[in-house]
N, C-alpha and C positions, 0 to 999 in steps of 0.2 A: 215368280212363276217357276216350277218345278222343270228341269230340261227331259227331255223326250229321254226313252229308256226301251231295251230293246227285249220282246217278250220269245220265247219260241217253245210254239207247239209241236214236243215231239209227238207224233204220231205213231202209235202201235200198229200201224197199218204200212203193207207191204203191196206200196203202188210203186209204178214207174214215172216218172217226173208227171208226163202230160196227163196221168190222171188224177195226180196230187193236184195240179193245176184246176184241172176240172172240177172236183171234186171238192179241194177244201179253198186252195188259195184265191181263185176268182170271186167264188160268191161270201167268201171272208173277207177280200178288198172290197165287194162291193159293204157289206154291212160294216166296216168301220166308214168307208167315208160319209155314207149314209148318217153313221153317227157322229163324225168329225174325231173319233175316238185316237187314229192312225191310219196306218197303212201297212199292206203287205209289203216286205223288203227281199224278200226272195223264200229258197226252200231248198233242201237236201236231199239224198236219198245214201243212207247209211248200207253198205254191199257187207254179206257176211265170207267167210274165205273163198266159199263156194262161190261167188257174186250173186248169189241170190240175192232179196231185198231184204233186209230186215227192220227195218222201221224209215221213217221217213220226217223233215221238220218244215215245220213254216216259221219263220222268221218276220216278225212283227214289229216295225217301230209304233211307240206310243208315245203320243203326244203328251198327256199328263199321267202317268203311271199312279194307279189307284185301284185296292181291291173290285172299286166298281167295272174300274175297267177291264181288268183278269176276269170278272164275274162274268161280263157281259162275253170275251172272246171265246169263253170254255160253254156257254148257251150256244155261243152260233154254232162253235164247232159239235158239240154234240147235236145240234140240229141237223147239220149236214151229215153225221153219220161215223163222228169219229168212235173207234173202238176203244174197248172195255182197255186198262193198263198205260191209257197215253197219259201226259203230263205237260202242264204249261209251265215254264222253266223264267221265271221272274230274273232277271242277270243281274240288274241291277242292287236286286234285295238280296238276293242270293236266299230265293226260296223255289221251292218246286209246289205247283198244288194238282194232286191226281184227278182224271176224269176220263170218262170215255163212257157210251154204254153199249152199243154194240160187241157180239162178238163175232169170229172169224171161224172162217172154216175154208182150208187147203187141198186140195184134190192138186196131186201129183201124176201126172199122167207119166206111166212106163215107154221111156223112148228106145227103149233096146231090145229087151226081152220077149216083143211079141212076134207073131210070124209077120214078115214077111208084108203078106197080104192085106194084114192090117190098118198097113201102116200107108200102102198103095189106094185101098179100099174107103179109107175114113178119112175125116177130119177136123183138125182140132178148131176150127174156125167153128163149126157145127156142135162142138161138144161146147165151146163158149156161148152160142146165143142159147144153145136146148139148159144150158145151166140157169141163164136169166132165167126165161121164159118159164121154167119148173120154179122158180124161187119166186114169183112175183106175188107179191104181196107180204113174203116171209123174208127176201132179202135180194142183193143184187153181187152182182159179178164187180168187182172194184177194177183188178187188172189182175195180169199175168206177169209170167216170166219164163221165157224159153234156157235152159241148161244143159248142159251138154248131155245129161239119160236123159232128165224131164222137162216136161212141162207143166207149172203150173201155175192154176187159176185161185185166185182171194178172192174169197165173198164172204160179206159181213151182212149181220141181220141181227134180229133182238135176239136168237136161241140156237145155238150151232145143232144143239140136237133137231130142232126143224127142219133146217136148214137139211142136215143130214137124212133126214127122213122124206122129205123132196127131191131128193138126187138119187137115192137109195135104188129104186126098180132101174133108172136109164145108167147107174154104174154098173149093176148085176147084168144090165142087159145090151149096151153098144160095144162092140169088138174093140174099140180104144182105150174103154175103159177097164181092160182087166187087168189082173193086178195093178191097178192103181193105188197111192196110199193116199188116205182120208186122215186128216191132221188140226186139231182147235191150234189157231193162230192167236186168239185173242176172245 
């Protein structure tokens, strides 16, 4: 019997631990035990120098390592909603095989530059549910990341231009979001 072999799904996506949790590692432990396949062994979160996020991993023990099983973890995970550029990283075999289909879309919110008033008046708690809520159906708010100018929110859907084009009037139009920068992630 072949010994267990450790998989890890880098993720193109730029979440913070508890929504990598949420999002991919919970309901990925529950569909390998489900299938007896393994288990999740933990997860990462890769800081770029800014400590932004820039990508994120799930770490996977597999019980019998076999393209069915790669097969099966890269289904779940693109079920749940991993982006377009991720890669599951075979250690064992010393292969990588690409996958993702979502893509990303970045709004950076300006934490310095605006008056004053703005900044007393709005809120970025407010500009996070009006993001869901404009995207439902086309896509969802993953997580943020607060920086020392900005703030910003990831959301991944099937088309950033959609995506874009649902946010489009409430960026032109709430006092937080001016000069913001709109950025494909993924």
């Amino acid at each position: 019997m072949a010994e267990s072999e450790i998989f890890v799904a880098r993720l193109n996506a730029k979440l913070q631990p508890m929504h990598r949790g949420e999002i991919f590692e919970d309901p990925l432990e529950e569909e390998l035990k489900k299938s007896g396949f393994g288990s999740v062994t933990g997860g990462g979160t890769q800081l770029a120098k800014t400590r932004e996020i820039e990508c994120c991993d799930v770490e996977i023990e597999v019980k019998t390592p076999s393209d069915e099983v790669a097969t099966f973890v890269i289904q779940v995970l693109e079920r749940l909603g991993a982006p377009k550029g991720s890669k599951l990283i075979l250690e064992g075999q010393d292969r990588e095989l690409p996958f993702g289909l979502r893509e990303g879309l970045a709004v950076y919110l300006n934490g310095t530059d605006l008056p004053a008033a703005t900044y007393r008046d709005c809120d970025s708690n407010f500009v996070y549910s009006e993001f869901d809520r404009l995207l439902d159906g086309v896509g969802r708010v993953y997580s943020y990341w607060q920086g020392p100018q900005e703030t910003a929110f990831y959301m991944y859907g099937n088309s950033f231009s959609a995506m874009r084009e649902c946010l489009q009037e409430f960026l032109e139009g709430y006092p937080l979001c001016k000069r913001c920068r709109v950025v494909q992630v993924a």
